[in-house]
C-alpha positions as CSV (number, residue, x, y, z in Angstrom):
1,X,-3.2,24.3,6.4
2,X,-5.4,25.4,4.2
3,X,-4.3,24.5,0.7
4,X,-1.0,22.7,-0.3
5,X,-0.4,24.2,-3.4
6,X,3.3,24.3,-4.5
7,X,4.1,26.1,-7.6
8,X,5.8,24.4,-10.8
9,X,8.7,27.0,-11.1
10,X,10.5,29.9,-8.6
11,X,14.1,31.1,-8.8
12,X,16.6,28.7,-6.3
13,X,18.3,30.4,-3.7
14,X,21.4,32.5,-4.2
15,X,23.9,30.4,-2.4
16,X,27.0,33.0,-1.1
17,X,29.9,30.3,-0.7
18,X,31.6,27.9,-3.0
19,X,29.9,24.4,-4.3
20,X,32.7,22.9,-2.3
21,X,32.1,24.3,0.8
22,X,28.6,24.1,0.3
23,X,29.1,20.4,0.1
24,X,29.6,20.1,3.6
25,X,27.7,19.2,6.3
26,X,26.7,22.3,7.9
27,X,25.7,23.2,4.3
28,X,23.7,19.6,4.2
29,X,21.9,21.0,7.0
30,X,20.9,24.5,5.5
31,X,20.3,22.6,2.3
32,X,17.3,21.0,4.1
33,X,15.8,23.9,5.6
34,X,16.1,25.4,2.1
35,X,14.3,22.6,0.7
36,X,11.6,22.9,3.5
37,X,11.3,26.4,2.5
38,X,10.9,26.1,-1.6
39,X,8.8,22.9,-1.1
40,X,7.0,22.6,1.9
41,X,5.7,26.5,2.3
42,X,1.9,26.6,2.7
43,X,-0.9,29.5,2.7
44,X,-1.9,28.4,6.5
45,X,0.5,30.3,8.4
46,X,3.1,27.4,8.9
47,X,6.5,28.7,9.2
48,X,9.3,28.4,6.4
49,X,11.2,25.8,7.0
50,X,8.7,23.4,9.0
51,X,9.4,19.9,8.8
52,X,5.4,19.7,10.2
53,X,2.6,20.2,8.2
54,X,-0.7,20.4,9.9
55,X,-4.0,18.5,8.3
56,X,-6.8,20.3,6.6
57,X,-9.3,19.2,9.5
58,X,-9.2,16.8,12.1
59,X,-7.4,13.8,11.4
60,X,-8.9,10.1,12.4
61,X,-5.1,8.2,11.4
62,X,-1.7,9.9,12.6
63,X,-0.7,7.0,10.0
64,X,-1.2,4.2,7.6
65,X,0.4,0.5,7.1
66,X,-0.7,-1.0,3.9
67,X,-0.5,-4.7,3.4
68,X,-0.2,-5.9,0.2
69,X,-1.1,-9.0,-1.2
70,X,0.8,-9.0,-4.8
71,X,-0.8,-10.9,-7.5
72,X,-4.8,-10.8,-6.5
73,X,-6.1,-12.3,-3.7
74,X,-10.0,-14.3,-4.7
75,X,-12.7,-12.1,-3.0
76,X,-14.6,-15.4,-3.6
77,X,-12.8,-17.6,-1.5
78,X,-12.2,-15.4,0.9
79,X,-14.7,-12.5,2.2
80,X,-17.1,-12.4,-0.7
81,X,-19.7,-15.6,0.6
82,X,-21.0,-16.8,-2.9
83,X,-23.1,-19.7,-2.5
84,X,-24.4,-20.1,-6.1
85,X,-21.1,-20.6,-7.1
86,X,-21.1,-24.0,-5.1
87,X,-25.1,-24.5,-6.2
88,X,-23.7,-24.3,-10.1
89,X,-20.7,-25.5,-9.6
90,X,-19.3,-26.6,-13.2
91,X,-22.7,-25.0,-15.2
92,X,-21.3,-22.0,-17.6
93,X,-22.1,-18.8,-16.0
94,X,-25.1,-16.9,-17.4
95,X,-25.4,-14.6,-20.7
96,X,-26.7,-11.7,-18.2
97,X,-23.0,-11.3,-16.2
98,X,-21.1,-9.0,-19.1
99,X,-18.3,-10.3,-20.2
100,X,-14.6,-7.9,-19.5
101,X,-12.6,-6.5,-22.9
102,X,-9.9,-8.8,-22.0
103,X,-9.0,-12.5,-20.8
104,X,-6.0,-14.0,-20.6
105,X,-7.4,-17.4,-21.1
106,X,-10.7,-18.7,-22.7
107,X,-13.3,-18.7,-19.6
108,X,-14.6,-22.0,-18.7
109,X,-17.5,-23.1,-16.3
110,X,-18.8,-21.6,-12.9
111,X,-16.2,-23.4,-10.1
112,X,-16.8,-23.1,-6.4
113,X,-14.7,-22.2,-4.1
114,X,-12.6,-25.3,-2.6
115,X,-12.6,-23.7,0.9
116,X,-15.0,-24.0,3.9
117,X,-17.1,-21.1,4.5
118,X,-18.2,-20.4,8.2
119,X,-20.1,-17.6,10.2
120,X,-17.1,-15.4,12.1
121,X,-17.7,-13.7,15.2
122,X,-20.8,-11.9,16.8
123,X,-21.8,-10.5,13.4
124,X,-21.8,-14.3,12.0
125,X,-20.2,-12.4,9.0
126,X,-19.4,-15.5,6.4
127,X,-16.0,-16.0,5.4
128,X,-13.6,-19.0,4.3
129,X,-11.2,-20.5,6.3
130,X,-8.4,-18.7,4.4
131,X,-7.6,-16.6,7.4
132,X,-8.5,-18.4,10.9
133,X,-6.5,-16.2,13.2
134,X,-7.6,-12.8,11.2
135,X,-11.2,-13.8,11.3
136,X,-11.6,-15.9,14.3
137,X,-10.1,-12.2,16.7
138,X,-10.9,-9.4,14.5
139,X,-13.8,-9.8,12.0
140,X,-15.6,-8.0,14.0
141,X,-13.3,-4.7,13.6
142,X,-12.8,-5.3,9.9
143,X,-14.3,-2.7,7.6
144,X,-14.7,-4.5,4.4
145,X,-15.0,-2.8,0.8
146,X,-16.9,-5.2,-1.1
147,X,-17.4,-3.4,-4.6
148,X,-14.2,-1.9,-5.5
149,X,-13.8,-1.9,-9.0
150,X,-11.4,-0.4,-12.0
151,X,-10.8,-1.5,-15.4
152,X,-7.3,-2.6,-15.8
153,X,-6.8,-6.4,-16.4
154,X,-3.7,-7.1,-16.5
155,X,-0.7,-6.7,-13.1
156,X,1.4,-4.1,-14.1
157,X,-1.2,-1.7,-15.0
158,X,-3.9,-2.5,-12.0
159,X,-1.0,-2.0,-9.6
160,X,-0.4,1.5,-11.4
161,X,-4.2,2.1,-10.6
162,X,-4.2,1.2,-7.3
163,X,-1.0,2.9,-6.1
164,X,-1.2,6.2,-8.3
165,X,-4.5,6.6,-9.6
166,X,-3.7,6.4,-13.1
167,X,-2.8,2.9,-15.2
168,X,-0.1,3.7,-17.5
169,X,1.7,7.4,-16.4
170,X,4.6,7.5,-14.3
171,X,2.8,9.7,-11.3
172,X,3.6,9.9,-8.0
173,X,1.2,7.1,-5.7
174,X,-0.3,7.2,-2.5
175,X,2.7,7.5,-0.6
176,X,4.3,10.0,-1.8
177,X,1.3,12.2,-1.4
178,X,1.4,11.5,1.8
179,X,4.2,12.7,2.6
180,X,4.0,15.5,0.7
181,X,1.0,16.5,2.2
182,X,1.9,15.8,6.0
183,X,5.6,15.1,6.3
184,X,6.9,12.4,8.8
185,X,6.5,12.6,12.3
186,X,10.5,11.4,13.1
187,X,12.9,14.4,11.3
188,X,15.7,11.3,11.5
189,X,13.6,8.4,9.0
190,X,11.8,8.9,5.3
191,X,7.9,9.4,6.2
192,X,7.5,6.8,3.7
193,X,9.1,3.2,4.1
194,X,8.6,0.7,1.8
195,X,8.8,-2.4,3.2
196,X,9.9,-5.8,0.5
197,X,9.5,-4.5,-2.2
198,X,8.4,-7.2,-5.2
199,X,11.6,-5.6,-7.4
200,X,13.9,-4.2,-5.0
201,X,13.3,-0.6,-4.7
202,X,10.6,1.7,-5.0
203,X,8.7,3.6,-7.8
204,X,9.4,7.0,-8.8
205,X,8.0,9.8,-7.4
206,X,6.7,11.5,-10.5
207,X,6.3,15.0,-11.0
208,X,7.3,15.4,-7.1
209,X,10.3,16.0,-5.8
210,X,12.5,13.2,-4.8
211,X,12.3,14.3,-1.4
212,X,9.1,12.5,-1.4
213,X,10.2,9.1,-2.6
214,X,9.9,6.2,-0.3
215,X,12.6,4.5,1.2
216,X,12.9,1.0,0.1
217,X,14.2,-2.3,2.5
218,X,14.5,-5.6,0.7
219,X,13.6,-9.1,1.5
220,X,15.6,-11.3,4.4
221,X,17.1,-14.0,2.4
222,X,15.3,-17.6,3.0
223,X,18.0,-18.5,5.6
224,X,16.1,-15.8,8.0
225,X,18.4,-13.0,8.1
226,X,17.9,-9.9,9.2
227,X,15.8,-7.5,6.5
228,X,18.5,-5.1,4.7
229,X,18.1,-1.3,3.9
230,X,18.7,-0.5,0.3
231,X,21.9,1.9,0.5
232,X,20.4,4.0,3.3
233,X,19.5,6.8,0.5
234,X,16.3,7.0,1.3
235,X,14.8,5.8,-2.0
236,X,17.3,4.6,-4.4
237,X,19.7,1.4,-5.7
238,X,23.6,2.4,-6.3
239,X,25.4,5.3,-6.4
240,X,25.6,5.6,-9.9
241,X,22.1,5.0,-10.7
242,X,20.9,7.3,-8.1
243,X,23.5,10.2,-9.2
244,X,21.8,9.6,-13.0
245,X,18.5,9.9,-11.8
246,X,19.2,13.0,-9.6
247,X,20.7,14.6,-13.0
248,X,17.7,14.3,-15.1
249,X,15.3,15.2,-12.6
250,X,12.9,18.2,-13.8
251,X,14.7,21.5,-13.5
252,X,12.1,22.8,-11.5
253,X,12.6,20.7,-8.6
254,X,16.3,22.1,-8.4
255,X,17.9,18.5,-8.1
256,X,21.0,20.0,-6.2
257,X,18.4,20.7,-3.1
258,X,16.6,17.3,-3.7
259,X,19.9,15.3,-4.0
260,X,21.3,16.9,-1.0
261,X,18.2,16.9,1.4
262,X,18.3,12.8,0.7
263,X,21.8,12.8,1.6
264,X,21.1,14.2,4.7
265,X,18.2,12.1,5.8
266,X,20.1,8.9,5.1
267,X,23.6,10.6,7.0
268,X,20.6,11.1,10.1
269,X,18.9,7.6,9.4
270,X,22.5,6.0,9.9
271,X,22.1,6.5,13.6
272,X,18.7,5.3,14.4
273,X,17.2,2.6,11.3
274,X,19.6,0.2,12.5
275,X,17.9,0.1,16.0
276,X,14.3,0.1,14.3
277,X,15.5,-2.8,12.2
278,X,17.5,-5.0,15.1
279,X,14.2,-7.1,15.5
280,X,16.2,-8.6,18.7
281,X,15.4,-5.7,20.6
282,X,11.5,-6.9,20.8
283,X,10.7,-9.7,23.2
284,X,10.7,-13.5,22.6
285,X,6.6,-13.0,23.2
286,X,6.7,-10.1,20.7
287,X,8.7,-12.5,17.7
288,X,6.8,-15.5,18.9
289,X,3.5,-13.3,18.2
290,X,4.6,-12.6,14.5
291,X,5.6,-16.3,13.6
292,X,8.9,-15.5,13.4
293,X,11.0,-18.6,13.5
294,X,8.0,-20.2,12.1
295,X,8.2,-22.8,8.5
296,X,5.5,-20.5,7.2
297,X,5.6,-17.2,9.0
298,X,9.0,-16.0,9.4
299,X,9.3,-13.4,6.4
300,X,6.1,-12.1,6.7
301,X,6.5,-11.8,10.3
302,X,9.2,-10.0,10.5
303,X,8.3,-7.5,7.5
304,X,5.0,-6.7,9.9
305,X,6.7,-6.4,13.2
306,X,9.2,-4.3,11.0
307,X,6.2,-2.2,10.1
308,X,4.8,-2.1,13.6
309,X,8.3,-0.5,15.0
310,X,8.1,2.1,11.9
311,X,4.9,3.3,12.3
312,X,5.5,3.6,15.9
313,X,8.7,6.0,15.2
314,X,7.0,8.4,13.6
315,X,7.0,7.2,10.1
316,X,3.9,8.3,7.8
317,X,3.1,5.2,5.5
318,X,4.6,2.1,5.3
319,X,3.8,-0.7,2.8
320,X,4.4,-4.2,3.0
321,X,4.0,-6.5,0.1
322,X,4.1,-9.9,0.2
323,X,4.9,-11.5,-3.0
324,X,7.2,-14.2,-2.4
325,X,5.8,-17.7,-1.8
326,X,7.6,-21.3,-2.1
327,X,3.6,-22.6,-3.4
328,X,3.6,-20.6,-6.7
329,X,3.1,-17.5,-8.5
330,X,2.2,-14.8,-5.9
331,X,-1.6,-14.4,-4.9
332,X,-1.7,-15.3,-9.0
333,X,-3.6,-18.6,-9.2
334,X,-4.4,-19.1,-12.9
335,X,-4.2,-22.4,-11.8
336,X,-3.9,-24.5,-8.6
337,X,-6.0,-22.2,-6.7
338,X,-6.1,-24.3,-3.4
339,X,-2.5,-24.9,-2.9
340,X,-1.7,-21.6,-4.1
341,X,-3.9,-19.5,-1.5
342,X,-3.6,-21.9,1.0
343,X,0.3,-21.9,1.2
344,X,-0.1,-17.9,0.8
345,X,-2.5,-17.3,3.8
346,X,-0.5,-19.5,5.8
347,X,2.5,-16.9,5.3
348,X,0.2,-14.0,6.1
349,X,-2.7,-15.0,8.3
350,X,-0.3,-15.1,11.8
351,X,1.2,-11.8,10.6
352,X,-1.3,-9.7,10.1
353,X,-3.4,-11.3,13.6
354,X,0.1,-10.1,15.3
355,X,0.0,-6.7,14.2
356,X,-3.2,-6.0,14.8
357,X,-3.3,-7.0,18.2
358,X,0.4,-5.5,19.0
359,X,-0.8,-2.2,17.4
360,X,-3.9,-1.9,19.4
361,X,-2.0,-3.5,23.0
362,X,0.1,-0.4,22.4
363,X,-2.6,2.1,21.7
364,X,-1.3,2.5,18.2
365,X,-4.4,1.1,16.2
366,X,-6.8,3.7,17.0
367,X,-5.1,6.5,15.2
368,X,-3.2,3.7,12.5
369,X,-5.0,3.0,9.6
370,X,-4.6,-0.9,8.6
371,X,-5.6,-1.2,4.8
372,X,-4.8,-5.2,3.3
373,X,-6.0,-6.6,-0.1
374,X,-4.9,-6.9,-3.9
375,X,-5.0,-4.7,-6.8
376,X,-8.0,-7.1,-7.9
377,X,-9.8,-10.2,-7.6
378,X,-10.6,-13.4,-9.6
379,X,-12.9,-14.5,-11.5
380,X,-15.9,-17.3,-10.5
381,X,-15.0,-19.1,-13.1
382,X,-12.1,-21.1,-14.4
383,X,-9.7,-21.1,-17.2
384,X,-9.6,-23.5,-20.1
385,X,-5.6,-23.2,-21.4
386,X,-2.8,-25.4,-22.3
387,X,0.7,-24.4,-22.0
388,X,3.5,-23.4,-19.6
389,X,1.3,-23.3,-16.4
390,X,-0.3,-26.6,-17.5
391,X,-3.8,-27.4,-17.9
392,X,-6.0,-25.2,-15.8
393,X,-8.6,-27.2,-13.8
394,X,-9.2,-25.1,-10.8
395,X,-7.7,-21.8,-11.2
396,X,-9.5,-17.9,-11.6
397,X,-8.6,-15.2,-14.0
398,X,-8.0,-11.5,-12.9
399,X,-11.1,-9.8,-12.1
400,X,-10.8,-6.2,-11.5
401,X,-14.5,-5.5,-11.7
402,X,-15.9,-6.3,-8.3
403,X,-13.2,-7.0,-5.7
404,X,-12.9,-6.6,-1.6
405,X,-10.2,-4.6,0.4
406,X,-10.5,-4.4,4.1
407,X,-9.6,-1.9,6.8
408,X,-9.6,-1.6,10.3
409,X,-8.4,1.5,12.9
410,X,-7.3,4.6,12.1
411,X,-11.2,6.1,12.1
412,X,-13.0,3.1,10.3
413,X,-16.2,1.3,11.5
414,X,-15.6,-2.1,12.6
415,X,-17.3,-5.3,12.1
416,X,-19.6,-2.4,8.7
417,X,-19.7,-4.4,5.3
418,X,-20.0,-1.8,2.7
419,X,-21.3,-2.5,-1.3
420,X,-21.7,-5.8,-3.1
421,X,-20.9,-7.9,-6.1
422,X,-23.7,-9.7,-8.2
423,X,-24.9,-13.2,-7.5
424,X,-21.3,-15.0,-8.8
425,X,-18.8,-12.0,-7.1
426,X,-18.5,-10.5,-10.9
427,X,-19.0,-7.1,-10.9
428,X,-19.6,-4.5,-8.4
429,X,-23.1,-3.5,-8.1
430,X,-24.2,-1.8,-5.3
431,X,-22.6,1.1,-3.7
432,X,-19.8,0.8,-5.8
433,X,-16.4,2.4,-4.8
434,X,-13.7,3.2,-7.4
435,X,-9.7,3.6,-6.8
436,X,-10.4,7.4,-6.6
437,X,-13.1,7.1,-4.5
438,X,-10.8,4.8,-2.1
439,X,-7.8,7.3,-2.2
440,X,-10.1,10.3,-1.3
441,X,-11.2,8.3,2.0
442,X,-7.9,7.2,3.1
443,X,-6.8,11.1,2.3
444,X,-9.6,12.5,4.4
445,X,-9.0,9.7,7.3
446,X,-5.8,11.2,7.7
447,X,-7.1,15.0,7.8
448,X,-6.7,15.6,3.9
449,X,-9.0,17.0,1.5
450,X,-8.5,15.2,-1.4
451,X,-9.9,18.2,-4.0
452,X,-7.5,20.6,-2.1
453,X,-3.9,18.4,-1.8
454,X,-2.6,19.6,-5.6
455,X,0.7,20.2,-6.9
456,X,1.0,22.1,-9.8
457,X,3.4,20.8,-12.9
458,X,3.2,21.2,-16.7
459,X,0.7,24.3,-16.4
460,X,-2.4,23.0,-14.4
461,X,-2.7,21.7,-10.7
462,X,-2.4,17.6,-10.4
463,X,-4.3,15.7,-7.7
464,X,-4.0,12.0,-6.5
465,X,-8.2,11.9,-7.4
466,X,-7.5,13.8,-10.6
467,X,-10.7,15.3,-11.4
468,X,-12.9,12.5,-9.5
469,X,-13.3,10.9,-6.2
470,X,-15.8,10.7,-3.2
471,X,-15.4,9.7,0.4
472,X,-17.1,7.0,1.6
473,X,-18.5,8.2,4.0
474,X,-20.2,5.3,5.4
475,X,-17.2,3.4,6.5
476,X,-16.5,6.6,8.9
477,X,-17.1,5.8,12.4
C-alpha cells in the first residue's frame, strides 16, 4: 500500500433493482463489497473490494489496546521520581517554573507526593508504590514517555487532543484511523472496540465514514454483571438516533452504503460477540488473574480480559477507560489526592499486571502494542479554593505541560526512559514529545506512515499529524 488516499467525491454506484429488494440481505452483502470498493480502493495494487489493507512497511504491532485512565493520573506520584518536591515540601515553587494561561484554582505551595517511592526491578528505575504488581513484574518492559506535553487545560478539550489531534473540531481520533488505514483482521467484529466508555457510546467519526466508527460496550452494573454491547450497531445508541445521524451524514460518504455496511457487520457480529463477551468461557485461573470477583478489581478486570479476547480475534484497537471509581472524581484529585489514587490504582494495578502477562503467555504481546496513561498530569503544587469540593489541602491541578505515558510490546524498548520534566515535574524539557509526535509513533509501530495515511475532505488532504509530527524513534527496539 502505498498511499491511502480516498477522494472527497465520486458518483455511487448505479444500483439495477428496487430500494426494496435491495434491502435485503443478499443486497446487505453486495452493499459491503461496494463500500469496500468506493472506500477502501488503494494505489498499491490491492484488489477492489479487500476487506485487508496491507501496511506501508513492516509493521512492529498487528494491534493496539489502549488503557485509559480518565481524569489525569499524577506523573509525580507515580513514574516521575521528584525528590525536591519532598525536600520543599510546603515552600512556594520558584519564579523560574512559568506559570500555565490557565488554573482552575489559585496555586498554593510545593506538596510532596504522599506515596513511598522505591527502586523497581534490575533497572532500579524509581517509582511510587501506586502500582506494586505493574512495577514489581514489568518495569523492566515498560517504555515510559516522560515529556509529553500539549496545551489544553481543561478535560474535555485535552481528551480531544489526545484522541484526535486537534482540541476543539469534531475529527475522527486514533481509532478510526486505524481502521481506516488497516481494517480488522476478523471480517465478523468492528476493527475498533471501544471498551466502557465514560458516556456510553463512542465519538463520531468526523469527516470519515461511519464505517469507521468504533463499536461501543458499556459498563457491568456494580452487581458484576456481564459487560453489555450497545445495540450491536457497531457504533451507535437507539434506532432513532442512529437513523438521524445516518441522514445527515456528508453526502459524499453516500450514507445508504455506510448505513447498510453497519447493518451488516452487527447482523455478522450477532453470531460471534456474544462468545467473545461470555467471560465464563476463560478459566477460573484466567478470571482469578484479572481480579475478577475481587472488592476492588472486578470491573476493571473484566473490561481487560474483555480486551485481551478482542485483540486476540482479530480486532484492530481497542480502548479501555476507566473512569468509574467508588473513592471520587475519576483520576481527578483536585483534592484528596491519597485516597483518590490509591482507591484508583487499586481498581487498575491487578488488571493491567493480568493482561500483560496473559498477552505475552499467549504470544500476543510481542506484536500488541500496550499504551496506558492520562490525557495529562498534575501539578506539584496544590490548590488553595473553597467551595463544592471543599477546602483543598492535598490535591494537584491539571498539568498538561510535562506528563508520562507508558508503553510496552508491540515494537517498543523495554525497561528505555525517554525525555524529562524540570526539577518539580512542571514542564517537559528535554526531548520533549508532543500529541502529534506520539500518534506518528504509534502509526509507524503498526506499519503506517503517518505523512502518507490522508483522506481528503473539504478541498485539501486531512491527516491524524496534520501538518506536524515525528517518530520517536528512540523508543523503537
Amino acid at each position: 500500500m502505498n498511499q491511502h488516499h480516498h477522494e472527497e467525491t465520486g458518483s455511487a454506484p448505479v444500483l439495477p433493482w428496487s430500494r426494496r429488494g435491495f434491502m435485503g440481505f443478499s443486497g446487505l452483502a453486495l452493499c459491503d463489497l461496494l463500500a469496500r470498493q468506493s472506500c477502501r480502493a488503494s494505489d498499491s495494487g490491492t484488489s477492489p473490494g479487500s476487506s485487508k489493507l496491507e501496511p506501508h512497511f513492516p509493521a512492529r504491532a498487528k494491534r493496539m489496546i489502549f488503557i485509559l485512565l480518565d481524569g489525569g493520573l499524577s506523573q509525580v506520584d507515580s513514574y516521575d521520581y521528584k525528590p525536591r518536591l519532598q525536600e520543599e515540601h510546603g515552600k512556594p515553587l520558584p519564579a523560574s517554573i512559568r506559570s500555565p494561561r490557565f488554573t482552575f484554582a489559585q496555586r498554593g505551595h510545593i506538596i510532596g507526593s504522599p506515596f513511598q517511592w522505591t527502586q523497581w526491578g534490575e533497572s532500579g528505575w524509581w517509582a511510587s508504590n501506586l502500582f506494586p504488581k505493574v512495577n514489581g513484574g514489568w518495569i523492566d518492559k515498560l517504555c515510559f514517555l516522560h515529556s509529553l506535553h500539549h496545551e489544553n487545560e481543561d478535560h474535555i478539550t485535552a481528551m480531544s487532543m489526545l484522541n484526535t489531534g486537534v482540541p476543539r473540531e469534531v475529527r475522527p481520533a486514533l481509532g478510526n484511523w486505524l481502521l481506516y488505514g488497516l481494517s480488522s483482521d476478523n471480517g465478523n467484529l468492528p476493527g475498533y472496540v471501544d471498551l466502557t466508555p465514560k458516556d456510553g457510546r463512542t465519538s463520531p467519526t468526523g469527516f470519515l465514514p461511519s464505517s469507521f466508527a468504533g463499536a461501543p460496550i458499556l459498563k457491568p452494573s456494580r452487581k458484576g454483571e456481564a459487560l453489555k454491547w450497545d445495540n450491536l450497531t457497531a457504533g451507535f445508541g437507539a434506532q432513532r438516533e442512529h437513523l438521524d445521524f445516518i441522514r445527515d451524514v456528508n453526502e459524499e460518504h453516500d450514507p445508504l452504503l455506510a448505513e447498510l455496511r453497519n447493518r451488516e457487520l452487527a447482523f455478522r457480529m450477532q453470531s460471534v460477540a456474544p462468545d467473545i463477551m461470555d467471560l465464563q468461557k476463560e478459566s477460573q485461573a484466567t478470571r482469578d488473574l484479572y481480579g475478577i470477583g475481587g472488592d476492588h478489581t472486578d470491573e476493571f478486570g473484566r473490561t481487560l480480559l474483555l480486551a485481551r479476547r478482542f485483540a486476540e480475534s482479530g480486532v484492530r484497537f481497542v480502548t479501555a477507560t476507566h473512569s468509574t471509581s467508588r473513592y471520587g472524581n475519576l483520576w481527578d484529585q483536585h483534592a484528596g489526592l491519597e485516597k483518590g489514587h490509591r482507591g484508583n490504582a487499586q481498581a487498575v494495578d491487578q488488571p493491567i499486571a493480568a493482561l500483560l502477562h496473559d498477552l505475552e503467555a499467549r504470544g500476543l504481546l510481542e506484536d500488541t502494542l500496550v499504551l496506558c496513561g492520562s490525557e495529562f498530569g498534575r501539578t506539584p503544587s496544590r490548590e488553595i479554593f473553597d467551595g463544592q469540593m471543599g477546602r483543598s489541602d492535598d490535591g494537584r491541578d491539571h498539568n498538561p505541560h510535562g506528563f508520562t505515558m507508558w508503553m510496552c510490546g508491540g515494537g517498543t524498548r523495554g525497561g528505555y526512559h525517554h525525555g524529562a520534566t524540570d526539577d518539580y515535574g512542571y514542564h517537559a524539557v528535554k526531548d520533549r514529545v508532543s500529541i502529534h509526535d506520539l500518534h506518528a509513533t504509534i502509526l509507524h509501530l503498526l506499519g503506517i506512515d503517518h505523512e502518507r495515511l490522508t483522506f481528503h475532505h473539504s478541498g485539501r488532504d486531512y491527516r491524524l499529524t496534520d501538518v506536524f509530527g515525528k517518530v520517536v524513534k528512540e523508543i523503537v527496539s
